[in-house]
Structures are given as C-alpha cells and as structure tokens.
N, C-alpha and C positions, 0 to 999 in steps of 0.2 A: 820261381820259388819265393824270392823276396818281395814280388808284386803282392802274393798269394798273401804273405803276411802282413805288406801292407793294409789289403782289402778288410782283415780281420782284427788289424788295429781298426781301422776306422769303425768296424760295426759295434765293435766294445765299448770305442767312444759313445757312439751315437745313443748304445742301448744304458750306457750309462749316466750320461745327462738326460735320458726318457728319464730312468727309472727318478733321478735328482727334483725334476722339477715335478713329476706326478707326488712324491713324498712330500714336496714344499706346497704345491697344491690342496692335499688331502691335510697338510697340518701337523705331518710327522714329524715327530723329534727324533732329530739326527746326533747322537751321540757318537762320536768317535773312538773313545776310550770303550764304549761299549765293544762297541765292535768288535774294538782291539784284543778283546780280552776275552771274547766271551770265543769258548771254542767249536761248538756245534755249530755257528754262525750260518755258515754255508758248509755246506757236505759233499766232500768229494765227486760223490755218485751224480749229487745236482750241478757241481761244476761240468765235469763230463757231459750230462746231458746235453747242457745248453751248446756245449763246445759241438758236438754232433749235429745239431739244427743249423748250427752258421753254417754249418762246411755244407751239410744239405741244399741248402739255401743257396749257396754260392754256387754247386754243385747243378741247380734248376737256373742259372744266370741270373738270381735276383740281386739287383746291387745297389749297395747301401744306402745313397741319394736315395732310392725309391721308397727304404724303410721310411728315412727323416722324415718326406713328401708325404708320406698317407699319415705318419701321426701330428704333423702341422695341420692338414685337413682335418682331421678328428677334431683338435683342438679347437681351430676356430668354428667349428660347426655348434661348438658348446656356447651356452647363454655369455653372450658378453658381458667384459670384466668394463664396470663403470668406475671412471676414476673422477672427481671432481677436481678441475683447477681454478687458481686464481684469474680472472679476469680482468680488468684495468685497476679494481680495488684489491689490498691486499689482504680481505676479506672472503676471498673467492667467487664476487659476483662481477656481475659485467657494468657494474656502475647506473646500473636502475634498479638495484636491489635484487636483484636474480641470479641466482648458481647458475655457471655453467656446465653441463655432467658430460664431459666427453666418453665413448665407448671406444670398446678397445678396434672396432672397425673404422674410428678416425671419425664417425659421425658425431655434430653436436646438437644436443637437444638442450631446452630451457628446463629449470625445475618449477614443476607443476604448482604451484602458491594459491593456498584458498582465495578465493575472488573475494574483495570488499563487499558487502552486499549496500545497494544502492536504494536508499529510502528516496521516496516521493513521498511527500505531502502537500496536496491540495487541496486551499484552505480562501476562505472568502473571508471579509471582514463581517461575522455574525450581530446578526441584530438584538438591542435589548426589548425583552419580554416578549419574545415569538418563540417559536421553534424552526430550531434550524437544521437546515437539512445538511447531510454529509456524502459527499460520494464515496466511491468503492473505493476501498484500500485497498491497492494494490500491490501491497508490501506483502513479504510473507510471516510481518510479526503483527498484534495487536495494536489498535491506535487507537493514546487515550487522550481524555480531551478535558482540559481543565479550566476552571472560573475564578481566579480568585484564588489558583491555591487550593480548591474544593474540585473533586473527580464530578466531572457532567456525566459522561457517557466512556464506553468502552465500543471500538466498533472493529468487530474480527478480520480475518483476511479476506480476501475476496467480499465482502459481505461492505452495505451500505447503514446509516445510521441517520439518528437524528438528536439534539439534544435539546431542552430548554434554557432558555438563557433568561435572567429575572436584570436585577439592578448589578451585574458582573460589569467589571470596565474591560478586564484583560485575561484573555482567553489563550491556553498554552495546547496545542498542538505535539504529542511527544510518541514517536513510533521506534524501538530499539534506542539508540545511543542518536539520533537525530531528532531538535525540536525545533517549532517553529513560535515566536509568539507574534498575538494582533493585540489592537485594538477593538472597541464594540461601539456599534453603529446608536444611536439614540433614535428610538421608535417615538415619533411625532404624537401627537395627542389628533385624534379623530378631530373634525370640526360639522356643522350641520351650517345648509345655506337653504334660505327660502325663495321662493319666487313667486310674487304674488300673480294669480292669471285671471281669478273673477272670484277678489276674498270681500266685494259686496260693499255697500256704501248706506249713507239715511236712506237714498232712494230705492235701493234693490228691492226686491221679494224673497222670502225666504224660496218658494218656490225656482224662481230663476236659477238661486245659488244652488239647490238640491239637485240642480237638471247639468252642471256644468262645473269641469275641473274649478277651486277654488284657488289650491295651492300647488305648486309639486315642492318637494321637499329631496334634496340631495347629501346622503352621507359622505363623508372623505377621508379614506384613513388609505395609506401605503398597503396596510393585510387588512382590507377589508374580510378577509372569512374570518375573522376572528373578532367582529366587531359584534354585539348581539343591538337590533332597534328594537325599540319598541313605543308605538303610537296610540296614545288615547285622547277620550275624546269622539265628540259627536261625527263621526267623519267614515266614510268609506275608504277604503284602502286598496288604490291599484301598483303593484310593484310595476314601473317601467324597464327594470335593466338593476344593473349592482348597486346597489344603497340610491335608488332614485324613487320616490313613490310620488303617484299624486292621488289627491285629497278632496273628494267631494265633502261638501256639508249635508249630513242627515241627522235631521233633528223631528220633525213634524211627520207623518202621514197623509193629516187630514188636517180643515179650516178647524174643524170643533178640536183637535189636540192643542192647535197652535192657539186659540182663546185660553183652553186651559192654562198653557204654560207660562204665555205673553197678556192674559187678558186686565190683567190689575198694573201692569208696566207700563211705563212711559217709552217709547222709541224713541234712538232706536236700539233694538236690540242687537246682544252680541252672545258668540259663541263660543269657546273656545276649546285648542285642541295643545297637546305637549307631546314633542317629540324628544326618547333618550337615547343615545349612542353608548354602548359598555363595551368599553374593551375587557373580553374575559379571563386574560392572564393578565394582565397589571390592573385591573379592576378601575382606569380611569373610565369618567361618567361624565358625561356632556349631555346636559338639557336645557330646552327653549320651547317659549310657549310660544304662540300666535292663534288671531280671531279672524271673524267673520262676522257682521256687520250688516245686517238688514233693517226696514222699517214697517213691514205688513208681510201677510201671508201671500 
C-alpha cells in the first residue's frame, strides 16, 4: 500500500514539473496569489478525473520513468534552443570576431557574417591621347574611371570598356569603397625617316627615275592606327607594310611633255615630293620634304 502511494507521489511530481516547464516555455505568467484565491481554479470533478487515469495507468503497468522518458524525447525532438556564449573575448566571440551559438544538442556552429565583398582592379598605366582600353570588371559594382578629377568612362559589371585620355597626368581607378591611382604614360611624337634608293643625280634621266623606286619613306609612332600620312607631289605611291611606302617619280609621259615643262630650264632639274604624319587625337603634325634630281629626259 505504501509502495502504491509512493508510485503516485512520484507521477504528481513528474506531471507537475511537465505541466511547470511547458507554462515557462509557452510564456505563462504564473501568479501564485492568483491561484490562491481564485476558487473554481481546479474542480473537483477534474481532480478526480485525473486521479482515475494514474491509477488506470498504474493499473496497465505503465511506470513513471516511462511518462518522464517519452516527454524528454518529445522535447528534444522540437527545434533547438540556441544559446549564444562568450568565447575567449568577453564579447561573446571566439576572438576573430565571430559568435559562437552553441545548440541545446551541445553542437557548435559559427555565426553566419556577411562576406567582405572583394574588389579587383586591373589597371595598366594609360596612355596620353590614345584610347585606352579596359578589361572586364569583374566586380559586382560599376567601375569608374577618372582624369584629373573629371569622370572618363563608366564600365558596368561583367562588361569591358574604353576611355580617352587627352593631356590627363593622374588617372583614378575607383570600384565600391576600393581605389586605385596611376600615373599616364607620355605618347611620343610620330617621326618620318627617308632612304634614299635612286633619288637621281646631274647625270640621271628622268626616264631611269620613273622606271625605279626613288625613295621609301617610313612612319614611326608606338599607335600607329591613329597616325593619318599623307604624300604629295609628283610620285607613285606603293604601301610596303605599316607606315612604310615607296616613291617612284612620275612627272613626264612623253619626250615632247618633258620639253614643255623643262624646255626654257637650265639642268639640272629637280622635283619635289612632302610627306605629313597627323596624329588625330592630339593633332601633332610632322612634315618633311625631299627631291629628285635629274638632267635630261
């Protein structure tokens, strides 16, 4: 008999630290005075009930430990309770800046921290008065690009670009909260070189020069496509290759033109041809003449 009542103390207990920590759980406010006072609280009828189920209960050999056991398992089956603690800092991180969030299953996991986002900018030292090219941003913000203080270009993500660059010294590179600056390279001035190969003497013939390269003539600029020649004067014009030409002399047809042109002249005669070099973004201009040099037809 006193076992009996043992067994029924303990399931009281057990059903009453359930009932304790489900109400502390859910957020109940536990008033005591309430209780105390308040008289329909519990009703006889539902005291009995419950009293009827344990003895049932007891009655089918179910015993207490087994209640406690399946409502622990209930328990932890439900979404873990994360607690955050201090780490070596008394900030609650592990002393690289990171929470640690222990779970109520004893596992630790790190707290999840937006990533730094990581600019690149690849950047050459630009040239002045060309156009310069950009590769692909590979950033996921806009990259803008400045001269001086004065916005060049804008070049989007993923996406390549170009910008011009005039009489700029210091060019600033600037993508999010990362910039870079350079200096600018000084674009050389074109030059023109002759070579004389049969530019003809007192003794030549106009003739001979006409039949046979006189000059070749070679441009020289770092960007040459952006150089514009141009060659006048009595002369054929063969392109050999990038700013290289050579230069026959054609001036005559026939003996009766050549009397017209040369027939009141003293030999000997000469002829001449000017060659210009334009750079067409900085508009520098290099020109030079040279002749040709015969004494009869």
């Amino acid at each position: 008999m006193k076992q009996s009542k043992d067994v029924k103390f303990i399931i009281y207990q057990v059903l009453y630290i359930f009932i304790i920590v489900v109400m502390t759980l859910k957020g109940a406010d536990i008033d005591l005075n309430l209780v105390k006072n308040a008289d329909d609280v519990v009703l006889k009828s539902s005291s009995d009930s419950l009293k009827l189920k344990i003895d049932s209960l007891l009655a089918l050999g179910v015993k207490p430990e087994d209640i406690l056991r399946e409502r622990q398992d209930n328990i932890a089956s439900s979404d873990p309770i994360i607690v955050i603690k201090g780490g070596f800092g008394s900030d609650g991180s592990d002393g690289a800046g990171k929470d640690i969030i222990t779970t109520d299953d004893g596992k630790k996991k790190e707290d999840i921290t937006q990533p730094t986002k990581d600019i690149q900018l690849e950047i050459q030292k630009p040239v002045q008065y060309r156009v310069n090219q950009v590769s692909v941003n590979r950033n996921s913000e806009p990259l803008y690009i400045y001269g001086d203080g004065k916005l060049l270009t804008t070049v989007a993500p993923n996406q390549s670009g170009s910008f011009l660059l005039k009489g700029e010294s210091v060019v600033v590179y600037k993508c999010g909260n990362t910039e870079k600056q350079t200096g600018t390279k000084e674009n050389e001035t074109q030059s023109l070189t002759f070579q004389s190969i049969n530019a003809g003497n007192s003794e030549k013939s106009l003739r001979e020069l006409q039949a046979t390269v006189g000059w070749r003539v070679t441009v020289k600029d770092d960007y040459y496509d952006q150089i514009e020649v141009k060659i006048t004067g009595p002369v054929k014009i063969e392109e050999k290759g990038k700013g290289t030409y050579d230069l026959k002399l054609y001036l005559c047809g026939s003996k009766d033109q050549f009397d017209r042109m040369f027939g009141d002249k003293e030999a000997p005669y000469r002829a001449n041809f000017t060659v210009t070099a334009t750079d067409k973004i900085s508009g520098k201009k290099v020109s030079q003449m040279r002749e040709f040099i015969f004494g009869e037809w």
